[in-house]
C-alpha positions as CSV (number, residue, x, y, z in Angstrom):
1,X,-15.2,-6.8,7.4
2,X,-15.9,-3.9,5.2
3,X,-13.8,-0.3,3.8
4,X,-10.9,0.0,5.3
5,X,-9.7,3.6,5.7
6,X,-6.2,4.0,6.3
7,X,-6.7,7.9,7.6
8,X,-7.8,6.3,10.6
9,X,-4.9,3.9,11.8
10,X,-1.4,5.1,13.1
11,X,1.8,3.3,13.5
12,X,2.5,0.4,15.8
13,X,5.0,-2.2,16.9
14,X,4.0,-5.6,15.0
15,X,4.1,-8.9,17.2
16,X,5.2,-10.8,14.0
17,X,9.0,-9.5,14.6
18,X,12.1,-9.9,12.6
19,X,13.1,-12.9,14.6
20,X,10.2,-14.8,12.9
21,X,11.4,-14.2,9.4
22,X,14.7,-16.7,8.1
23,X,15.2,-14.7,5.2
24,X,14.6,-10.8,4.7
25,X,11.8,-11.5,2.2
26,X,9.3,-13.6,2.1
27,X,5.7,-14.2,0.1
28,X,3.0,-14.5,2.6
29,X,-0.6,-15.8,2.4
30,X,-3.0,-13.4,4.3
31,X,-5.2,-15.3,6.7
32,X,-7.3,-12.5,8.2
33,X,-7.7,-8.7,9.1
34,X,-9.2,-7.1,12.0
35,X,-9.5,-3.7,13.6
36,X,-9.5,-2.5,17.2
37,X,-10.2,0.4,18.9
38,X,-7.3,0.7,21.8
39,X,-6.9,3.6,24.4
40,X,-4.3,6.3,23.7
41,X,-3.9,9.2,25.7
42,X,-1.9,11.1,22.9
43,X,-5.2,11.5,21.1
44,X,-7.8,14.5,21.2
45,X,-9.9,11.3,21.4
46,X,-8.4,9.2,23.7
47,X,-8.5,6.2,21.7
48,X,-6.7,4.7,17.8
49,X,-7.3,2.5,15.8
50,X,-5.5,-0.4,15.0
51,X,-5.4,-2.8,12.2
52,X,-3.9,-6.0,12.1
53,X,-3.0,-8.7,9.4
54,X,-2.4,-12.1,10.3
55,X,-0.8,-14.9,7.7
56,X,-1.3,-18.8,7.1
57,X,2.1,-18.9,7.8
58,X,2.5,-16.9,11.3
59,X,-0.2,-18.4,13.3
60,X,-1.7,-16.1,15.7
61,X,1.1,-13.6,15.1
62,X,-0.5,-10.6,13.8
63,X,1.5,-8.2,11.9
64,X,0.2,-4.5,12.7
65,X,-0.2,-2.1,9.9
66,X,0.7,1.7,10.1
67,X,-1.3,4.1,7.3
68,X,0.9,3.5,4.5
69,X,1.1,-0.4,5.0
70,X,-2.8,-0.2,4.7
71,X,-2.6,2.2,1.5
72,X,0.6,-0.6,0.4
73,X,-2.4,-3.4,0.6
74,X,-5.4,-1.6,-1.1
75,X,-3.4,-0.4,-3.7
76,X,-1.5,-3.8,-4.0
77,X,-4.6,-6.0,-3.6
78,X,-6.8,-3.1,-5.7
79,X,-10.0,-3.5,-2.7
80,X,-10.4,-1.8,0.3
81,X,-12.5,-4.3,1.5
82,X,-10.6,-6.5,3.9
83,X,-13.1,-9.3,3.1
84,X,-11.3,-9.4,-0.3
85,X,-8.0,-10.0,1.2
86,X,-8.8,-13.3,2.5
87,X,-6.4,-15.9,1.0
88,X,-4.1,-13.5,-1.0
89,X,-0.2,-13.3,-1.2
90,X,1.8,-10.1,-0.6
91,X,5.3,-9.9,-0.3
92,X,6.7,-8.7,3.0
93,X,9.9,-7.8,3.5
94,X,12.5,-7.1,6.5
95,X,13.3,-2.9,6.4
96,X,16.0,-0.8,8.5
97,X,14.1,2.2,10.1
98,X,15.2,5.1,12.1
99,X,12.8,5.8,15.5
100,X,13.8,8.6,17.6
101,X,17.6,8.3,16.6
102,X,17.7,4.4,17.2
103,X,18.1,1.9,14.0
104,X,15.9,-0.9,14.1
105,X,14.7,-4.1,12.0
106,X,10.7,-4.7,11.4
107,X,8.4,-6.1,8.8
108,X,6.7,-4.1,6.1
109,X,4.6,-4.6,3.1
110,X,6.4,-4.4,0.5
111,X,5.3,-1.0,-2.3
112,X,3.0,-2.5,-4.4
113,X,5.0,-1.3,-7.3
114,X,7.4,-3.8,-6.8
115,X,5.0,-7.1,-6.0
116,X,5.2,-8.4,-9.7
117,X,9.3,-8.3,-9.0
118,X,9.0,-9.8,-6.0
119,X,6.3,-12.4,-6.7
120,X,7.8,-13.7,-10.5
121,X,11.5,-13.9,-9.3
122,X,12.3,-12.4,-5.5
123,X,15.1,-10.5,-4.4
124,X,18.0,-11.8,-3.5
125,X,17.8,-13.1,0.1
126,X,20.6,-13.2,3.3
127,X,19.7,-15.7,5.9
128,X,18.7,-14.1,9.0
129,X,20.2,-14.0,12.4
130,X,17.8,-15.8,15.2
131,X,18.3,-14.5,18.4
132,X,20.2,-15.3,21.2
133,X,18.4,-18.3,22.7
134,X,15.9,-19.1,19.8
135,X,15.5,-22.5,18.0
């Protein structure tokens, strides 16, 4: 795939959602990375970038990455070429966030400061919550 440049990508709603998760953290096996170029009328350009991650243990649930999820990984996995990434663990844990005054749950890649914690003896973990109607 090549350099990955995280000055290029802004922030998006992953399709890998909380709901997918059982426990708030969890050590995940990166499958694959892509990039797209998507329309987006907020832009001088017109069109973003996007980067998505996808895990041996989601399927074809990709996880979108904002800039510092990106920076989380190359620093993390020490490449910026996504070609690199290919069969490596990172942990990802379940945050709180704040969006325009509304709390919500998502994903994130955990600050690489913290992966040889989370890797050699993980954080405590609460069973999560499936939603309404999920098996």
């Amino acid at each position: 795939m090549a350099k990955v440049d995280p000055t290029k990508h802004g922030s998006s709603r992953p399709k890998l959602t909380v709901d997918d998760f059982e426990e708030d953290v969890a050590i995940l096996t990166i499958a694959s990375f892509e990039e797209a170029e998507i329309e987006d009328s907020d832009t001088a350009e017109g069109k973003r970038m996007i980067a998505m991650l996808f895990f041996e243990e989601s399927g074809d649930k990709a996880m979108y990455l904002n800039k510092t999820q990106l920076e989380y990984l190359i620093e993390g996995l020490e490449s910026d070429d996504s070609d690199d990434w290919a069969g490596k663990q990172v942990p990802v844990e379940v945050k709180t966030g704040t969006f325009r005054g509304k709390k919500y749950e998502k994903p994130h890649i955990v600050d690489p400061d913290e992966w040889e914690e989370y890797m050699e003896k993980p954080k405590p973990r609460r069973r999560r919550k499936k939603a309404k109607g999920k098996k």
